[in-house]
LOMI-410660 format. One record per residue (C-alpha): residue number from 1; residue in three letters; x, y negated, z negated. Coordinates in pm, whole numbers, always signed. Layout:
// LOMI-410660
+-----+---------+--------+--------+--------+
! num ! residuo !      x !      y !      z !
+-----+---------+--------+--------+--------+
! NUM !     Ala !      X !      Y !      Z !
...
+-----+---------+--------+--------+--------+
END
This chain:
// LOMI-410660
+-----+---------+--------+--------+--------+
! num ! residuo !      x !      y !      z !
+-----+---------+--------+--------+--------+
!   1 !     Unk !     +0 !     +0 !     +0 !
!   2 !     Unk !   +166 !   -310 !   +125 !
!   3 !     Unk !    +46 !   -724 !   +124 !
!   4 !     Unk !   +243 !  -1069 !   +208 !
!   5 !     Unk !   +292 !  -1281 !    -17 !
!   6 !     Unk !   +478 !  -1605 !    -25 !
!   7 !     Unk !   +808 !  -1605 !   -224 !
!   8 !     Unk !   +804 !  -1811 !   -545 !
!   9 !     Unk !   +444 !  -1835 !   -498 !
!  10 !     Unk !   +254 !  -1930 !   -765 !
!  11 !     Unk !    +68 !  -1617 !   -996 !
!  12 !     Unk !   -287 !  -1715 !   -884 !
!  13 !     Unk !   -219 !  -1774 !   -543 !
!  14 !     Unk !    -56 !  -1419 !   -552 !
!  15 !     Unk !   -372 !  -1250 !   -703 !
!  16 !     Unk !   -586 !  -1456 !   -490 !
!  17 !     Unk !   -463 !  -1303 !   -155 !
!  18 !     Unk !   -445 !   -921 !   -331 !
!  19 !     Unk !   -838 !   -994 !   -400 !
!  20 !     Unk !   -878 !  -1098 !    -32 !
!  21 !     Unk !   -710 !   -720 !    +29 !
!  22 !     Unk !   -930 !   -509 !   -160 !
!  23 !     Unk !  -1165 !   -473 !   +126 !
!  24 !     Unk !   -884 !   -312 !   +372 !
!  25 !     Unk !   -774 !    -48 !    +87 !
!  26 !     Unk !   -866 !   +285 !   +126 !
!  27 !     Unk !  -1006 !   +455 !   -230 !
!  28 !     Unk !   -613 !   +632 !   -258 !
!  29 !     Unk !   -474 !   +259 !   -244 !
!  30 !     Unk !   -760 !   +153 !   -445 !
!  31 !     Unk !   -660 !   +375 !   -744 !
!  32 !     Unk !   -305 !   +316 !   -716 !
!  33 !     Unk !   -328 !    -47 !   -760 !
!  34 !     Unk !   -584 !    -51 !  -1062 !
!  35 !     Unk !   -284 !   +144 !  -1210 !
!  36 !     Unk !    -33 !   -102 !  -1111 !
!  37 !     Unk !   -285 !   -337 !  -1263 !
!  38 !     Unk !   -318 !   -214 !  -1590 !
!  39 !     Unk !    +48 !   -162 !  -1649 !
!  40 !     Unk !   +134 !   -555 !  -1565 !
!  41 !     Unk !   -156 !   -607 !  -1856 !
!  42 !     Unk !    +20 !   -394 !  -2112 !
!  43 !     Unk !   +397 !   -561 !  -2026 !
!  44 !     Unk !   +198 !   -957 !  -1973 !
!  45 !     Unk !    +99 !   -804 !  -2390 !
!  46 !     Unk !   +407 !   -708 !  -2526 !
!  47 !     Unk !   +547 !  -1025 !  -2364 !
!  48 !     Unk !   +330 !  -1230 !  -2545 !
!  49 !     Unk !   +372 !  -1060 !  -2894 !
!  50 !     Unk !   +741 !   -978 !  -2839 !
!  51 !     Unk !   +913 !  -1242 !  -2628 !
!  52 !     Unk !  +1250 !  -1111 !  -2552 !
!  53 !     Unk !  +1394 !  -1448 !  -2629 !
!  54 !     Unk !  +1318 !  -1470 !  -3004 !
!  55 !     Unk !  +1605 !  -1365 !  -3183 !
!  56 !     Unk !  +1367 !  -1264 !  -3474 !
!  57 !     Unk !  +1213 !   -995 !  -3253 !
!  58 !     Unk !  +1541 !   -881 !  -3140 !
!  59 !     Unk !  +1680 !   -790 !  -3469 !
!  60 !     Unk !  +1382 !   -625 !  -3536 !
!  61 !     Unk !  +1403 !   -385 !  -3225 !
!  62 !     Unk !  +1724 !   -284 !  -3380 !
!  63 !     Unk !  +1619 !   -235 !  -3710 !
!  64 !     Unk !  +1364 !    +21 !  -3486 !
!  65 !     Unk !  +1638 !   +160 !  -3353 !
!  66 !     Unk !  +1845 !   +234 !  -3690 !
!  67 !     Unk !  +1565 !   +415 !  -3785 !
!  68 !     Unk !  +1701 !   +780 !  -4049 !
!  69 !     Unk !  +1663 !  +1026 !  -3814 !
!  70 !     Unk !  +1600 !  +1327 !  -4055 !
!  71 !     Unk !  +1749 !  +1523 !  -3715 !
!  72 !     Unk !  +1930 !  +1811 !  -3998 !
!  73 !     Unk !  +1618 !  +1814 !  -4203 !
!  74 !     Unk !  +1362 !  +2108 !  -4096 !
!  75 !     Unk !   +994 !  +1961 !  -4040 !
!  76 !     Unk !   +800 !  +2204 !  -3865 !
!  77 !     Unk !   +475 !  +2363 !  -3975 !
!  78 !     Unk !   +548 !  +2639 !  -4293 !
!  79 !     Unk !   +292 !  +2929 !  -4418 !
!  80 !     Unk !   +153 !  +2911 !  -4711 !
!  81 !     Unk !   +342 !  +3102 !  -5022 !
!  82 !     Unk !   +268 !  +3523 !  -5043 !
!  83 !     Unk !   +109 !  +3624 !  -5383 !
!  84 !     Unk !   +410 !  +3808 !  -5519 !
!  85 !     Unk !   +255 !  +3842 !  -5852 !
!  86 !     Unk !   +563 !  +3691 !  -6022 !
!  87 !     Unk !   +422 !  +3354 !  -6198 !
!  88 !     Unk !   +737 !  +3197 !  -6205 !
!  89 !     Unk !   +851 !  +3278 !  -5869 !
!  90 !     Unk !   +511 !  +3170 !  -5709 !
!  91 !     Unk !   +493 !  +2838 !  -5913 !
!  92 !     Unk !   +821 !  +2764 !  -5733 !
!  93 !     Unk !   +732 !  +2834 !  -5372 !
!  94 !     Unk !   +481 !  +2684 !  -5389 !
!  95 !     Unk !   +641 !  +2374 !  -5526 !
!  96 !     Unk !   +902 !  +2399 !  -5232 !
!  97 !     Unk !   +587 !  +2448 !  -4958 !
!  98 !     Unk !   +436 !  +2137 !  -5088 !
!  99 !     Unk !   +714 !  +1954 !  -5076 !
! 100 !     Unk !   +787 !  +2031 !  -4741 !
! 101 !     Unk !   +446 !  +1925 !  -4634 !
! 102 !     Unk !   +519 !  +1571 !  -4822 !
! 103 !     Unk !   +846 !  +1582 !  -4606 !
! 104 !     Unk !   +687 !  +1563 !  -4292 !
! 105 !     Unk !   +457 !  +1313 !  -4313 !
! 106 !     Unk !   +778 !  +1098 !  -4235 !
! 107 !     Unk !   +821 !  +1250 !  -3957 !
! 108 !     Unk !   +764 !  +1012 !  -3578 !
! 109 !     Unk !   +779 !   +711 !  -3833 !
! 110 !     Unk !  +1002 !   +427 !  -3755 !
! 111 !     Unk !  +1123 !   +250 !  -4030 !
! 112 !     Unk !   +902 !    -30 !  -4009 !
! 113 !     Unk !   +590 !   +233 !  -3996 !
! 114 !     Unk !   +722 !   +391 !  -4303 !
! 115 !     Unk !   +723 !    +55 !  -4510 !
! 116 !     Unk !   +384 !    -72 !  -4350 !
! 117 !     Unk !    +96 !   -110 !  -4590 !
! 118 !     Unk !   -148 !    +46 !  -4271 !
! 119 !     Unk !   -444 !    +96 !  -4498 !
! 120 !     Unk !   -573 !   -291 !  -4643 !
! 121 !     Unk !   -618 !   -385 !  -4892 !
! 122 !     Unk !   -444 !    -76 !  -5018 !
! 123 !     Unk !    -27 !   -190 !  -5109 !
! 124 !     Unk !    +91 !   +152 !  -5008 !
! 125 !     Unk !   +318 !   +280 !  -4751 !
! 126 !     Unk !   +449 !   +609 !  -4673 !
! 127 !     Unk !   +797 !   +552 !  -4791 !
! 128 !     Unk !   +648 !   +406 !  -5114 !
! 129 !     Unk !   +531 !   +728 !  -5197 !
! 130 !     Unk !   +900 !   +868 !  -5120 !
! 131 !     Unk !   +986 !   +584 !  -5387 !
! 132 !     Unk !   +710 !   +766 !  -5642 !
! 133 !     Unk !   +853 !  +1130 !  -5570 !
! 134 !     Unk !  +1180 !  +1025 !  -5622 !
! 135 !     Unk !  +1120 !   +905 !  -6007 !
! 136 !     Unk !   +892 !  +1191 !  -6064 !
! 137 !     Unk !  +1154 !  +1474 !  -5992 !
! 138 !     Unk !  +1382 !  +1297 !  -6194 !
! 139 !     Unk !  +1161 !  +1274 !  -6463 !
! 140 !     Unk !   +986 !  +1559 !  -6490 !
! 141 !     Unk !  +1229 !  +1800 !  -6333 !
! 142 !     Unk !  +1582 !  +1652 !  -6302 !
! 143 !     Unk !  +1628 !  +1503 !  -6595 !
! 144 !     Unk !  +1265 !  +1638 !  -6819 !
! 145 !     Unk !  +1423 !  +1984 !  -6807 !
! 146 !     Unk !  +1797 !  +1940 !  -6854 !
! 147 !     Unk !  +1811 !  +1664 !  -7101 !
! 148 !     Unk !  +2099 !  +1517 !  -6847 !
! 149 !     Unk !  +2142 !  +1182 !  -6629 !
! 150 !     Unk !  +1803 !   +992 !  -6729 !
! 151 !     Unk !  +1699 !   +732 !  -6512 !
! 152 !     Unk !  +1462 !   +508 !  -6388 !
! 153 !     Unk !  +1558 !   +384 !  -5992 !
! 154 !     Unk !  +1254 !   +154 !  -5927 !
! 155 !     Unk !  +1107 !    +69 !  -6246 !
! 156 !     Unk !   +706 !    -30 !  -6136 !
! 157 !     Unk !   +884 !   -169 !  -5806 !
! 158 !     Unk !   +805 !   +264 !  -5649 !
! 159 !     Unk !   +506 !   +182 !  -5471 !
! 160 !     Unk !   +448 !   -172 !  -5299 !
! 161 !     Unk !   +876 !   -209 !  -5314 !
! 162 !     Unk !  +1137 !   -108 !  -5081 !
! 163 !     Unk !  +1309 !   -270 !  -4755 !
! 164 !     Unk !  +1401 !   -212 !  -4386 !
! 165 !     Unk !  +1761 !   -137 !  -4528 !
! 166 !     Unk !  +1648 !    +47 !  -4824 !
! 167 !     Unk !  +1488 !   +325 !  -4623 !
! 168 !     Unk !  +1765 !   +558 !  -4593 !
! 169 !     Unk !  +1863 !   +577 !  -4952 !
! 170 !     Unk !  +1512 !   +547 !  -5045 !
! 171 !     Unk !  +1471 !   +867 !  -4828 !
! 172 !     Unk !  +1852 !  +1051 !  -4935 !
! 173 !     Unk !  +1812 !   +939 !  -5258 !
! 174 !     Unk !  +1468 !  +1150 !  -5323 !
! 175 !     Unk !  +1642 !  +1458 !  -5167 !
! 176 !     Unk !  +1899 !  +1445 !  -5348 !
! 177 !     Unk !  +1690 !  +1449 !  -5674 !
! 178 !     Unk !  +1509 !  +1758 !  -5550 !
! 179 !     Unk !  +1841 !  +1910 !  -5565 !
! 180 !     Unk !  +1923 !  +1793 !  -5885 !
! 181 !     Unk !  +1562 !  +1903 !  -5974 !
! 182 !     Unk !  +1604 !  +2267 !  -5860 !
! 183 !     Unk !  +1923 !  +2296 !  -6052 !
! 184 !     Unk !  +1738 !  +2254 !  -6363 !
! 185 !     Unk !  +1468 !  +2454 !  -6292 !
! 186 !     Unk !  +1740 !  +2740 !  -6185 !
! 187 !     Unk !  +1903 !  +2662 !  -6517 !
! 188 !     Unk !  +1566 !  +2709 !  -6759 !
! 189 !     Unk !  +1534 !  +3044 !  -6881 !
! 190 !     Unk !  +1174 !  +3085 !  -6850 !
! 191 !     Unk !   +802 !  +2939 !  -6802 !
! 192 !     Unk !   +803 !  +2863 !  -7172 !
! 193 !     Unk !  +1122 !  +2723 !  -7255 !
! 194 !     Unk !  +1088 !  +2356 !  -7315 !
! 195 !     Unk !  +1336 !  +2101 !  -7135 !
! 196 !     Unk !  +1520 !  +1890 !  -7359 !
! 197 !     Unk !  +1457 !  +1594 !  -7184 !
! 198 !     Unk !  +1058 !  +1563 !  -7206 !
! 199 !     Unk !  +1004 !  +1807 !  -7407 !
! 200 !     Unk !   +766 !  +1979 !  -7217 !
! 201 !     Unk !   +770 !  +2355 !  -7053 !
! 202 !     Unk !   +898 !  +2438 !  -6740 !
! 203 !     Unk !   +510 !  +2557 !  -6681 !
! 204 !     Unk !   +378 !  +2233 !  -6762 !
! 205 !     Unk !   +668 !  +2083 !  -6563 !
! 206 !     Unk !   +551 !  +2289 !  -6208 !
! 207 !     Unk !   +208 !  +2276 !  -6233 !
! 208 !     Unk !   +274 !  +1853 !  -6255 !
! 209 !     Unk !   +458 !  +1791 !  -5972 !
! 210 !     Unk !   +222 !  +2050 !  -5776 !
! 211 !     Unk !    -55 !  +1775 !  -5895 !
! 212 !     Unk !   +244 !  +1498 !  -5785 !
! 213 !     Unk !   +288 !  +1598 !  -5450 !
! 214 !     Unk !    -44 !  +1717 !  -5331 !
! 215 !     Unk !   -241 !  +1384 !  -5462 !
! 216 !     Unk !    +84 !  +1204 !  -5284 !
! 217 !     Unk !   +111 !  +1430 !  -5002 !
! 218 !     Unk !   -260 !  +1379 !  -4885 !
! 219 !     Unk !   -238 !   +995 !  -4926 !
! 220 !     Unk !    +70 !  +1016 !  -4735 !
! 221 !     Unk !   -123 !  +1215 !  -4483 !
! 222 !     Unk !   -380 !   +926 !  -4422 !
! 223 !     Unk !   -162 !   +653 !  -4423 !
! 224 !     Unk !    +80 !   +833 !  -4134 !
! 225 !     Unk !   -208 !   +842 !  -3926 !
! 226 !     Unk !   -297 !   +449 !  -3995 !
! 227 !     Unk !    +65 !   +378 !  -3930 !
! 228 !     Unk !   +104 !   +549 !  -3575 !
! 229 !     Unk !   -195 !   +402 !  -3505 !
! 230 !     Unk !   -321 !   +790 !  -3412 !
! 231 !     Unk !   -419 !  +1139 !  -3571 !
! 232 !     Unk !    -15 !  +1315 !  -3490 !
! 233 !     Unk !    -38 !  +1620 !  -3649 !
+-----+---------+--------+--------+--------+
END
């Protein structure tokens, strides 16, 4: 499909003789140029909300493009736990399946996606859940169970806080307290031995952050969908 049209001619006086064309085109040509047509609209819109000129814009296209890639971390779909009839054994795969299913609700998520509040008025983002999990292993698990290395990262800041360049510790931060987390566990000697840190039994302690992550995990469910703007399972 081929027209003339003046060089350096003015936009309107452009569309103006494509319009006085339409009658010639055959139904093929027809299609082909509504196509053409809606892909100018989408680049005229990202032109106007992203002018390539405004150095605010461009750092944030590389802040897009720094997002963690968790490229070594495995996201794809697990099976639920077996029934093994060990208590102990169970409580624990199942608190590894559910985290694994918090886990990949980060995954397709830019870094600006995981920080954005998608779900008004509600001042939560996916990544300030990661926040939430983070000070929850260490305190029921990491440090509620061994006694050891106490602390507090975020204070009430979990939730609504965190950064463009806080997202890859935020992120490698709460995996590394899930391995701090299973050491302890490892290290109690049963369901009903009490950590010296909370005081509480290493029963109590799995069947809380199965409550943690499930409650977290769902509301990190809805708010990846919000955030991509679609339902990616």
């Amino acid at each position: 499909m081929t027209w003339n049209s003046s060089k350096g001619a003015a936009p309107l006086v452009q569309v103006s003789r494509i319009a006085a064309a339409l009658p010639a085109l055959s139904a093929d040509e027809l299609d082909e140029l509504a196509d053409a047509v809606e892909a100018l609209t989408d680049a005229i819109g990202l032109q106007r909300d992203w002018p390539a000129n405004d150095p605010s814009d461009v750092e944030r296209a590389q802040h897009e493009a720094s997002v963690p890639v968790l490229s070594d971390v495995d996201v794809s779909r697990w099976s639920e736990p077996d029934d093994t009839g060990d208590e102990r054994a169970d409580l624990v795969a199942w608190l590894e399946y559910q985290r694994h299913e918090f886990l990949r609700k980060l995954r397709d998520l830019s870094a600006e996606r995981a920080l954005r509040w998608s779900v008004p008025p509600v001042e939560l983002s996916v990544l300030g859940l990661v926040r939430h999990m983070r000070q929850m292993e260490a305190g029921y698990l990491a440090w509620g169970l061994s006694g050891e290395g106490a602390r507090d990262f975020y204070g009430d800041d979990d939730f609504t806080g965190g950064s463009l360049e806080s997202v890859g510790d935020d992120i490698s931060g709460w995996l590394t307290e899930v391995k701090r987390a299973d050491a302890a566990i490892a290290a109690s000697p049963s369901l009903d031995a009490r950590g010296p840190g909370h005081g509480r039994t290493l029963r109590w302690s799995l069947i809380k952050m199965l409550h943690e992550y499930t409650l977290h995990a769902g509301e990190a469910h809805m708010i990846r969908f919000a955030a991509l703007g679609e339902m990616r399972r």
